[in-house]
N, C-alpha and C positions, 0 to 999 in steps of 0.2 A: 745482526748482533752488534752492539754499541760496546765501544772499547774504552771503558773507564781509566783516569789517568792514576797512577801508582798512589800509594798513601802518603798523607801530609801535602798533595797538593788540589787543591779545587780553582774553580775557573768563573769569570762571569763574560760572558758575549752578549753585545749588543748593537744596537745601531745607533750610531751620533749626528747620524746625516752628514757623514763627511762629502757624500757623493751622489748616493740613492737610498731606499729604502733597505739593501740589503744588510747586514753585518759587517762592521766596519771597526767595531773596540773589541779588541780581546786582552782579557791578563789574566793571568794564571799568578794563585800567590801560595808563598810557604806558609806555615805558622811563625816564622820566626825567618832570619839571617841563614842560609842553606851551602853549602860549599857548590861554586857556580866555575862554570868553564863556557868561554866563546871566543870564536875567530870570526874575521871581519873582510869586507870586500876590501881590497888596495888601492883601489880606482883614486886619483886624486882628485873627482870628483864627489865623494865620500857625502852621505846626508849628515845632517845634523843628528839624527838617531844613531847613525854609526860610530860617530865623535865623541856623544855622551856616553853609550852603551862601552866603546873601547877604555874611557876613562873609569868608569863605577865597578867594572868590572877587573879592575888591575890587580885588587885584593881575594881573589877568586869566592868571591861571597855575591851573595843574592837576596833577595825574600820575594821580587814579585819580579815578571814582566811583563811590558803590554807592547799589543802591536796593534799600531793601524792601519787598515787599509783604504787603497783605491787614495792613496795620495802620500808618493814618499818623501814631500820635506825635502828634496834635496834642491840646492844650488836658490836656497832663498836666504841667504845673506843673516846677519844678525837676528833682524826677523825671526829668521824661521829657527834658528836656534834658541832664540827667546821663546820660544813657542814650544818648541820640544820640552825643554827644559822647563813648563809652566803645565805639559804634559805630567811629567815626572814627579814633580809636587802634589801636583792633584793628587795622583795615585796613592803618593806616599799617605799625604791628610787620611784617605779613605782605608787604605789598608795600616794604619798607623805603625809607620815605619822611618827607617831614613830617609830622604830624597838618593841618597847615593847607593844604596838596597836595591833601588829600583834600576832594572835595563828595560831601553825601549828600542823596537823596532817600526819599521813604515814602510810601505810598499805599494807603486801606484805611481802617477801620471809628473813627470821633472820638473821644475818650474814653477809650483802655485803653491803658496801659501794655506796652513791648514786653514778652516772657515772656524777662526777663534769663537765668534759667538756661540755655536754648538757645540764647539767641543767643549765650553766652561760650561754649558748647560748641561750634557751629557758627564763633566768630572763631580759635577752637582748633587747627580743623581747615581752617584756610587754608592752601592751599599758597602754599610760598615764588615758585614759579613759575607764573606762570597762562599755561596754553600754546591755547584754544579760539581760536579766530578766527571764528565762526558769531555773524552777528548776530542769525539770526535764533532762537538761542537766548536771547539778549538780551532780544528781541520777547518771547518765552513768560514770560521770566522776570520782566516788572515786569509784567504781567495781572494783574488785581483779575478784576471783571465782564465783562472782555471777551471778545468770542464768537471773535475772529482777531485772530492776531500782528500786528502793523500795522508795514512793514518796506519802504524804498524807495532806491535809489541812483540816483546820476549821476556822469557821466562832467566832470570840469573841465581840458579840457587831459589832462596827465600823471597828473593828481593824482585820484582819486575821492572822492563825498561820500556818505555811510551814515548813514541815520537809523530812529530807533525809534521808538513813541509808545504810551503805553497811557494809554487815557480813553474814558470809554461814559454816563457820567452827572455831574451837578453840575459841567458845563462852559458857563460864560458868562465867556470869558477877561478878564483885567485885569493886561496886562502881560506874563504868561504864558498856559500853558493847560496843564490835565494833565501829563503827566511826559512829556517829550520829549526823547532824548538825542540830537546828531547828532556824528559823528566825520570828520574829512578828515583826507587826508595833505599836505595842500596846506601850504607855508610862508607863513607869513602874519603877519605884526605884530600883538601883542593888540588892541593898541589899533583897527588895523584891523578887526580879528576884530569886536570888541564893537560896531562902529556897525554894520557889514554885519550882524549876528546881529540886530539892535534891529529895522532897516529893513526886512528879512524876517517878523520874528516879527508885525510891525504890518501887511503884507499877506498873513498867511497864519492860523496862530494865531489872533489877536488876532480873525478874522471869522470864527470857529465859534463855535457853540453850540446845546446840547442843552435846555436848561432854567434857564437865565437865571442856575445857582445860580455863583456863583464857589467854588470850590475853595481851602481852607485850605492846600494841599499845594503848587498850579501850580509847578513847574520846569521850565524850556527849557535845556537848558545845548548848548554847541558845546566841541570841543577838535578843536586841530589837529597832528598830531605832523611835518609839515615833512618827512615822511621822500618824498614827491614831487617837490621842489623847489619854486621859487617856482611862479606861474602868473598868467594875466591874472584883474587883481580882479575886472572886469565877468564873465569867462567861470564864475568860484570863484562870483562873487553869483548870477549865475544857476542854477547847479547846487544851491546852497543852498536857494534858492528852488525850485527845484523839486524837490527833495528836501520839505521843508514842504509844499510844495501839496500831495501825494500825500497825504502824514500827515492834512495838513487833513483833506481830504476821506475817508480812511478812518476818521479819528474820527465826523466827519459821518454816513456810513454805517453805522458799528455804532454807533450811538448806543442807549442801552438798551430794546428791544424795540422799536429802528427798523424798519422795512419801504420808507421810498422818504426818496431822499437829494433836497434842497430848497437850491435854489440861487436865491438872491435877486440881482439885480443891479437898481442904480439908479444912472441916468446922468440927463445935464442938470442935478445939483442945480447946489447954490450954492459950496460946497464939499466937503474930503473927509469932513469931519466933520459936515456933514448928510444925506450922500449914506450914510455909513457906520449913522448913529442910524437914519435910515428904512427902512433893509435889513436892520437889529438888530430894529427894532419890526417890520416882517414878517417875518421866519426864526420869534421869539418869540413871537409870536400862539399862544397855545393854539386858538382858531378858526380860526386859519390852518392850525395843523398838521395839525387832526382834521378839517379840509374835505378837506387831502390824504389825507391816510387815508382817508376815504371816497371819494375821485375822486370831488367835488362840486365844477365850477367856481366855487364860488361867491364870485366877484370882488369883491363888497361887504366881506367880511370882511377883503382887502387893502386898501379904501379905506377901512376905519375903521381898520386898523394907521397907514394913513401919515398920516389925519387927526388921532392923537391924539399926535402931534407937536406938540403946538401952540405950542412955542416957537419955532416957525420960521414966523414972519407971514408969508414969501414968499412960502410957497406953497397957491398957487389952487388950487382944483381944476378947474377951468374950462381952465388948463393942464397937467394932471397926464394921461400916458399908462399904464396899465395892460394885459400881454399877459402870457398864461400860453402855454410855449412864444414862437412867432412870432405867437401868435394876439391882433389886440388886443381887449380887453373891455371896456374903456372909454377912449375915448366913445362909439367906434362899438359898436352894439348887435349881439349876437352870436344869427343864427339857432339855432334849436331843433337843425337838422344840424350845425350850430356846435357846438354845445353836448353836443352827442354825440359830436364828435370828441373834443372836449378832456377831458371821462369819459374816453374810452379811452386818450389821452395822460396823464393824471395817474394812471393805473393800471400805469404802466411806473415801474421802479426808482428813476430821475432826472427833477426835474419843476423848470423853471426856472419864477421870476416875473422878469417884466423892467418896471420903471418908470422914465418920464422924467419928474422932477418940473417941467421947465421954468421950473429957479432960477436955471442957468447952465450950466456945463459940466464940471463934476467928475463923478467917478462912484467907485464901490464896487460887491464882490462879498463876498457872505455866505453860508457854506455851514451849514445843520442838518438835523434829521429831524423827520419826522411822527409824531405822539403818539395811542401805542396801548397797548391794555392790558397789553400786555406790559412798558413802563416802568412804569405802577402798579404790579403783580404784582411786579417786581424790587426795587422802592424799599420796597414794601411789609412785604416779607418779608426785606430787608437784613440786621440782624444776628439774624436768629434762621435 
């Protein structure tokens, strides 16, 4: 079943030959200027897409934008911001718009310059009308390394919310995370838009990661075309939100030669932001990961992740709870039949850690994957 994107927006995907044969331009446009919201990677390594997209979008307005893949423009000097920027124009001419209407993202290999002569051949051959409405062509269409489209809606009231997300590696968000577009039809105030976008991306987003690496590229943008009518905020933040959650944890899951998806949860800290750092330093454990991957209870490598916290003097460990699933492992000592359960629990696709650091009563939820050779072999053999 194909999940078409909310009303007043349609899509054109295609291939530019930035790399291979596959899908490489996508853009999605409004009918018109749309109240928009985006956050952005921190890295100060930042691409030219991030740069342009953080500047156009300060007025929280929109009407299209494109992403391209399998080559993110970053760290190519004037160049390549000449080049992004010559992107944006294009767009605009074909969807006849402002140049500053338009946001752009890019994703893909550090270092090289886009291959200008196809991409003006390919801005060429934009039609004036973009009539697709398939998101989930969308989906396909900003894939770098990823093994499945990653595609989710909800229902808000009248209005529906649709989002996309491609990301599989060098994801340890900051602000943003990988390239994640969501669209509503809901009417809604920019200004509204951009706190609700922030407040979601920081419970959703913001607690994956694959490998600790921040991304030069991260774009989250939201656009809303109003063409539903108003609706209730609380009922539009929720559906946003779960719209996100879904993405989360399907990034989570195809993480690069993931095999089982790792859910950390830590409750009783102190607050959110220690509750969130402790759930970051177990999801990130390389020995946390490749214990899951081997379905090896082995509970000690959870107590040195949250032990090397140690800016957080509060916490004891004398108070500290650890349970992999429902099961707890520390402090109660867990039988040999114990311990054979929980091997064959960690051998199942989804594998919670749940700890209560007993700081106070805040908590956090972090989702990533388990580390196997299949991400070495992909990282490994990246641009060649």
């Amino acid at each position: 079943m194909t999940v078409e994107l909310p009303r007043g927006f349609t899509a054109h995907v295609t291939n530019i030959g930035i790399k291979d044969t596959s899908h490489d331009f996508t853009l999605v446009t409004a009918t018109r200027a749309v109240p928009a919201a985006a956050v952005f990677t921190r890295s100060r390594f930042a691409g030219a897409s991030v740069l342009i997209s953080r500047e156009h979008v300060i007025d929280n307005a929109a009407q299209a934008v494109v992403v391209i893949s399998k080559n993110a423009n970053v760290a190519t000097g004037a160049e390549g911001h000449a080049n992004a920027l010559e992107v944006v124009r294009g767009v605009a001419r074909a969807v006849g718009c402002d140049p500053r209407e338009v946001l752009i993202a890019s994703t893909g290999v550090i270092g090289r310059q886009y291959p200008m002569d196809k991409v003006r051949r390919g801005l060429e051959t934009l039609p004036s009308t973009v009539s697709d409405t398939s998101a989930d062509a969308v989906a396909r269409g900003i894939m770098t390394t990823d093994t499945v489209a990653k595609v989710a809606e909800a229902s808000a009231g009248t209005a529906r919310v649709v989002g996309v997300a491609k990301g599989v590696g060098m994801i340890e968000p900051d602000m943003a995370t990988l390239i994640t577009l969501l669209f509503t039809d809901a009417r809604v105030e920019p200004s509204v838009l951009d706190a609700m976008f922030r407040r979601v991306i920081d419970r959703t987003f913001n607690c994956v990661s694959i490998d600790t690496d921040t991304s030069t590229s991260d774009t989250a943008i939201i656009m809303a075309s109003g063409e539903a009518g108003a609706v209730d905020l609380a009922v539009l933040e929720s559906a946003v939100h779960e719209v996100a959650l879904s993405l989360t944890k399907q990034v989570a899951r195809d993480g690069e030669g993931a095999e089982t998806l790792i859910e950390v949860h830590v409750d009783a800290a102190r607050d959110d932001e220690q509750a969130k750092t402790v759930a970051k330093s177990i999801v990130n454990s390389p020995l946390v990961k490749t214990a899951i991957h081997g379905a090896d209870p082995n509970w000690g490598r959870v107590a040195m992740a949250i032990g090397k916290c140690s800016e957080y003097a509060d916490i004891n460990q004398e108070r500290v709870v650890i349970r992999f699933g429902t099961q707890e492992v520390f402090p109660s000592a867990v039988s040999t039949d114990g311990l054979d359960r929980l091997a064959t629990y960690m051998r199942g696709e989804h594998v919670r850690i749940h700890v209560s650091l007993g700081t106070g009563d805040a908590h956090a939820t972090v989702w990533g994957c388990d580390l196997t050779d299949g991400y070495v072999r992909i990282n490994a053999d990246y641009t060649t």
